[in-house]
N, CA, C and O atoms as CSV, one atom per row, in Angstrom:
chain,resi,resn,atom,element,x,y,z
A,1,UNK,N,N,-22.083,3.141,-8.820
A,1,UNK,CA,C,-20.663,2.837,-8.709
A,1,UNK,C,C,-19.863,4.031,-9.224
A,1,UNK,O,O,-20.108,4.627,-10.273
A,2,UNK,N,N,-18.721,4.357,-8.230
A,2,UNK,CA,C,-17.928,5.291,-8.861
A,2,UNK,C,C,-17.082,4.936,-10.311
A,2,UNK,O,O,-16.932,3.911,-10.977
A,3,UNK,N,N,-16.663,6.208,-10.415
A,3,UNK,CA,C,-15.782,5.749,-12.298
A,3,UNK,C,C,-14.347,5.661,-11.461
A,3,UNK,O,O,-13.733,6.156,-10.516
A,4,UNK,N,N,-14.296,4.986,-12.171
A,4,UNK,CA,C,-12.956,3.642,-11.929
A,4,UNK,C,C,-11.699,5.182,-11.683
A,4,UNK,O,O,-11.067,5.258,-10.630
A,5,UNK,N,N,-11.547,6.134,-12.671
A,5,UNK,CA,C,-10.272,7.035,-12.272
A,5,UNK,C,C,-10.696,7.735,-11.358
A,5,UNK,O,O,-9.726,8.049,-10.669
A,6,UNK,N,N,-11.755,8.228,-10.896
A,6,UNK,CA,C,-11.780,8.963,-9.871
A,6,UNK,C,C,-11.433,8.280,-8.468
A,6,UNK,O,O,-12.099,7.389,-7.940
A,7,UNK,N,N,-10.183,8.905,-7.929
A,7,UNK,CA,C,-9.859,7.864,-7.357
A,7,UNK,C,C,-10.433,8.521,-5.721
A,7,UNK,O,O,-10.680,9.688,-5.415
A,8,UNK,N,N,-10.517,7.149,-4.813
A,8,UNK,CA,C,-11.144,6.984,-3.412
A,8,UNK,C,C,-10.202,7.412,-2.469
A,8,UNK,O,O,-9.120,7.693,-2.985
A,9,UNK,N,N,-10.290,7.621,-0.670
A,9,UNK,CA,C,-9.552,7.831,-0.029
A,9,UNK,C,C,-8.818,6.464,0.531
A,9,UNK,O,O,-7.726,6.435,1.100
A,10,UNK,N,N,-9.759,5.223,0.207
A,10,UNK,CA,C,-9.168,3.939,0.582
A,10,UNK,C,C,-7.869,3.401,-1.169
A,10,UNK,O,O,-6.853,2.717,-1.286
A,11,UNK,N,N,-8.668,4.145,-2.054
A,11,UNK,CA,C,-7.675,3.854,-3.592
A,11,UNK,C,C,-6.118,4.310,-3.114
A,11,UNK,O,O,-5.061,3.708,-3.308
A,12,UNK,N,N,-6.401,5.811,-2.300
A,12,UNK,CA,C,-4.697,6.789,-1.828
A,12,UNK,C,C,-4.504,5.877,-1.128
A,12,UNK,O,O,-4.168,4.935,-1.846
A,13,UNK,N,N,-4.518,5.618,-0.193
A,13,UNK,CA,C,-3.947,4.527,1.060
A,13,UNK,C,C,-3.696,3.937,0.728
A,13,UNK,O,O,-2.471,3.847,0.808
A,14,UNK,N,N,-4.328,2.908,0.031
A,14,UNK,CA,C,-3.358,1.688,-0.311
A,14,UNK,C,C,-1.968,2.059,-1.581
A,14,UNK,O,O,-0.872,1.514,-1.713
A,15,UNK,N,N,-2.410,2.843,-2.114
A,15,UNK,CA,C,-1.314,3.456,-3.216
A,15,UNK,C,C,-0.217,3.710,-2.420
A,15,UNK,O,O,0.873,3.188,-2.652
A,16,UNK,N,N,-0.396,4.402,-1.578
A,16,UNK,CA,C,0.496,5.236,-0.734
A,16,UNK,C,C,1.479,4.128,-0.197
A,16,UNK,O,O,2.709,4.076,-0.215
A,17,UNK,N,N,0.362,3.109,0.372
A,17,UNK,CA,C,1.223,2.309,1.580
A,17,UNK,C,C,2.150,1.390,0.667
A,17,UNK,O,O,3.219,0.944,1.082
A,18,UNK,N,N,1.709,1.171,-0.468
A,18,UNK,CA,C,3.008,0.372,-1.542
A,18,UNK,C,C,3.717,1.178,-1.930
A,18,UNK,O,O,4.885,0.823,-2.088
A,19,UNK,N,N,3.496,2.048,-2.129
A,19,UNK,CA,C,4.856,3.124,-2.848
A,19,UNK,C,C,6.125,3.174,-1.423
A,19,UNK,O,O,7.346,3.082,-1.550
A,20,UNK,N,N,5.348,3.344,-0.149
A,20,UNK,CA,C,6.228,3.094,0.968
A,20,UNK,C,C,6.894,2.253,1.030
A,20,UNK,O,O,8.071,2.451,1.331
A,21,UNK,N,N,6.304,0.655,0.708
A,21,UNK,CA,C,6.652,-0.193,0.833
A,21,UNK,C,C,7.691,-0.925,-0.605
A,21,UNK,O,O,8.597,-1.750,-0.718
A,22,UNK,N,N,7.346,-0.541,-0.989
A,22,UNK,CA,C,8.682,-0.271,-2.098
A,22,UNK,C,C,9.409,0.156,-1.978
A,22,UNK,O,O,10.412,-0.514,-2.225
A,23,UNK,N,N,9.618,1.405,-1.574
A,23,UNK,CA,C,10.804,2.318,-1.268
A,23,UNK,C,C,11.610,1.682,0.146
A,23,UNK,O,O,12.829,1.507,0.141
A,24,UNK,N,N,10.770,1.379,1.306
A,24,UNK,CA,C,11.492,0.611,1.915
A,24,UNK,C,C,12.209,-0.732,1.952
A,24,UNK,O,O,13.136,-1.052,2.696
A,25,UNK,N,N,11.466,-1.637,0.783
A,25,UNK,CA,C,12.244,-2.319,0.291
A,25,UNK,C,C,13.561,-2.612,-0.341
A,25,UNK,O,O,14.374,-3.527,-0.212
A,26,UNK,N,N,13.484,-1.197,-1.291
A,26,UNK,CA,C,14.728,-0.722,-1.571
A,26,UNK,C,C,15.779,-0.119,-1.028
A,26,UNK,O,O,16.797,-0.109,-1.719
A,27,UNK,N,N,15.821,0.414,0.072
A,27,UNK,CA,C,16.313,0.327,1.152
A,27,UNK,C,C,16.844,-0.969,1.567
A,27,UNK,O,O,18.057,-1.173,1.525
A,28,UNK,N,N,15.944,-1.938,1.999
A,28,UNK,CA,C,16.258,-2.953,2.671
A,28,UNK,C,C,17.402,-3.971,1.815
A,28,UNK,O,O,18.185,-4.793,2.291
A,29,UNK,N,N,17.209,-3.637,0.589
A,29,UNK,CA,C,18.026,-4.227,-0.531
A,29,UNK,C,C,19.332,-3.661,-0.937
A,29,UNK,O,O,20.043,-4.302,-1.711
A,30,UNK,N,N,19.779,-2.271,-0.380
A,30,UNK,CA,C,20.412,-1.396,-0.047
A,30,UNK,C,C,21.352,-1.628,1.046
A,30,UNK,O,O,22.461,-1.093,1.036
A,31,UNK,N,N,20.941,-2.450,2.049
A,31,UNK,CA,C,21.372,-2.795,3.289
A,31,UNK,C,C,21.105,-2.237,4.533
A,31,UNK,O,O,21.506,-2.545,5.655
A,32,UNK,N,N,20.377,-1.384,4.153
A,32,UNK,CA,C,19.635,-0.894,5.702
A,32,UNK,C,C,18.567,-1.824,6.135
A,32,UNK,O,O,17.385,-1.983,5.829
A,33,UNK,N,N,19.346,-2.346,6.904
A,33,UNK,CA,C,18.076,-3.430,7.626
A,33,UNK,C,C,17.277,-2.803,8.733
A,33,UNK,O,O,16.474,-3.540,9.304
A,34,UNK,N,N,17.397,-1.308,9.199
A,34,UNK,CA,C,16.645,-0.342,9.855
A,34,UNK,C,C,15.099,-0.675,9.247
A,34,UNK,O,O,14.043,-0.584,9.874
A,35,UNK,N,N,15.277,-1.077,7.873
A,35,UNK,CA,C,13.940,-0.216,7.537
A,35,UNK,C,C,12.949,-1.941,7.228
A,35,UNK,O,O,12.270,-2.024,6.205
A,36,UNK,N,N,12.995,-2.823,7.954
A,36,UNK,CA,C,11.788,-4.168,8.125
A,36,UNK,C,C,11.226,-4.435,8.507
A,36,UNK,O,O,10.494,-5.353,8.137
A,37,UNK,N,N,11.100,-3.382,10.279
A,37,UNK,CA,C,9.851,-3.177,10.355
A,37,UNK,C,C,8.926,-2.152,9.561
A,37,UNK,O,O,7.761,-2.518,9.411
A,38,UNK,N,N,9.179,-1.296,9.195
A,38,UNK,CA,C,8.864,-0.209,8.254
A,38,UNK,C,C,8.443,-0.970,7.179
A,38,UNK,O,O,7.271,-0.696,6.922
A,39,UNK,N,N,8.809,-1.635,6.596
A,39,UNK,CA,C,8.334,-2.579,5.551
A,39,UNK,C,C,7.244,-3.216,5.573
A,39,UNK,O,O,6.315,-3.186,4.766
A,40,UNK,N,N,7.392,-3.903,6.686
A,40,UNK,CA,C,6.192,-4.739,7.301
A,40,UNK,C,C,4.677,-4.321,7.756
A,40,UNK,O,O,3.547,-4.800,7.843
A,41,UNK,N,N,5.395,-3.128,7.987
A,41,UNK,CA,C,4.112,-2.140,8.369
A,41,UNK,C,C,3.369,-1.860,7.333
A,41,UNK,O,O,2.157,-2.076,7.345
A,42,UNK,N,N,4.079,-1.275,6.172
A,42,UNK,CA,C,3.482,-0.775,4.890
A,42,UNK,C,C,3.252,-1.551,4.128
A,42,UNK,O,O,2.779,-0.981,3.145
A,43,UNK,N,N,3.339,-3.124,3.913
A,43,UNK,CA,C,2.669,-4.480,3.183
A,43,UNK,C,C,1.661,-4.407,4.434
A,43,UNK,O,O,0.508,-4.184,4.065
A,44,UNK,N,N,1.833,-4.555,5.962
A,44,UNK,CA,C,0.160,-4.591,6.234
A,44,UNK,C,C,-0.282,-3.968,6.485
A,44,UNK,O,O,-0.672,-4.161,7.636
A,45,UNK,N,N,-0.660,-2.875,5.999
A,45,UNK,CA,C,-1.506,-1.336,6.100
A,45,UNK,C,C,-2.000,-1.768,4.394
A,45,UNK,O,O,-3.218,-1.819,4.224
A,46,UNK,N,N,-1.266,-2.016,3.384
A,46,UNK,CA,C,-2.132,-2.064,2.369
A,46,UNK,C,C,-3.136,-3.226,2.152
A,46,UNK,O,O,-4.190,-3.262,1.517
A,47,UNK,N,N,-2.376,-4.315,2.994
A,47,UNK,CA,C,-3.620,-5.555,3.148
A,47,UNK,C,C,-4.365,-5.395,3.780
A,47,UNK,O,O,-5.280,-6.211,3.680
A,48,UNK,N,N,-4.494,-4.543,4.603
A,48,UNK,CA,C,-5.393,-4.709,5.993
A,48,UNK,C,C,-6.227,-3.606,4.547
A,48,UNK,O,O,-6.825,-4.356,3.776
A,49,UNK,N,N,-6.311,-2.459,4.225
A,49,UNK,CA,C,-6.880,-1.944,3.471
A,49,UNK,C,C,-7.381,-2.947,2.108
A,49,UNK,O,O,-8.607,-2.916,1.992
A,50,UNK,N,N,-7.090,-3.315,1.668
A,50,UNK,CA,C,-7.404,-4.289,0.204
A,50,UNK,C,C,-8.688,-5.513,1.799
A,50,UNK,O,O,-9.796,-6.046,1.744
A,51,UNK,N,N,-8.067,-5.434,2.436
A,51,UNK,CA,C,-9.483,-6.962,3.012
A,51,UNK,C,C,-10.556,-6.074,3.666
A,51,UNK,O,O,-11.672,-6.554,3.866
A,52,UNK,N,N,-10.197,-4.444,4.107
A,52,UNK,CA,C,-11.548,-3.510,4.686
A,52,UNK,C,C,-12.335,-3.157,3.375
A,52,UNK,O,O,-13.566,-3.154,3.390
A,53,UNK,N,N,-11.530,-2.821,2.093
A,53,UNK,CA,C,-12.406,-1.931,0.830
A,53,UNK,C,C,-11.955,-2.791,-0.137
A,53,UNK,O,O,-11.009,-2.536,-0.882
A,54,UNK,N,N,-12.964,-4.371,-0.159
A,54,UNK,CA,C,-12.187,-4.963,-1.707
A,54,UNK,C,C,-13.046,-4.741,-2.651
A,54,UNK,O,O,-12.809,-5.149,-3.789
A,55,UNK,N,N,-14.188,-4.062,-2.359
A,55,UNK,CA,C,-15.076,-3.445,-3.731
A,55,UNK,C,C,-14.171,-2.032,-4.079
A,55,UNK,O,O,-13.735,-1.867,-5.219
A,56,UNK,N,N,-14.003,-1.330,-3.322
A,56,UNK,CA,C,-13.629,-0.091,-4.125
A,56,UNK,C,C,-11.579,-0.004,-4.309
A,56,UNK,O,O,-10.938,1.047,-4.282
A,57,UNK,N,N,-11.025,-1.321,-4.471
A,57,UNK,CA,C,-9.633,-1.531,-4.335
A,57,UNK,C,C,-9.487,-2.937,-5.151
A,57,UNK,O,O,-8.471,-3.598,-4.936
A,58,UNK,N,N,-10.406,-3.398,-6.031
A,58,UNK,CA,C,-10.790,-4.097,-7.529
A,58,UNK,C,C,-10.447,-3.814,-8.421
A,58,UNK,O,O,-9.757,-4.557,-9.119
A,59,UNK,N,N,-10.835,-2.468,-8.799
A,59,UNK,CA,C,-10.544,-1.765,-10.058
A,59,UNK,C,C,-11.299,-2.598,-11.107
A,59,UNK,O,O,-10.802,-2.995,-12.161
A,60,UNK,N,N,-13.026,-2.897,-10.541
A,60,UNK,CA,C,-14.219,-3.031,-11.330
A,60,UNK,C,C,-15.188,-2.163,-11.304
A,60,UNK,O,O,-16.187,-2.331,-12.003
């Protein structure tokens, strides 16, 4: 098993796709309603990732 900080290319992706998805949230809370599909995308890009790699996206 890898050590938990060294982090994976599925660990970036999903990091990535919430930090997106945050930021577009904030946006969306902002009033740009441009950005819900954008949102939507980046909550399911990190689920679809967390249900392909749920051993190495645990953080056991």
């Amino acid at each position: 098993m890898a050590h938990p900080l060294i982090r994976t290319p599925a660990r970036q992706d999903h990091a990535r796709c919430l930090r997106l998805a945050a930021w577009y949230r904030r946006q969306l809370s902002a009033g740009d309603a441009s950005m819900r599909d954008r949102h939507a995308w980046a909550i399911g890009q990190a689920r679809k990732l967390r249900n392909r790699f749920p051993h190495r996206l645990s953080g056991k």
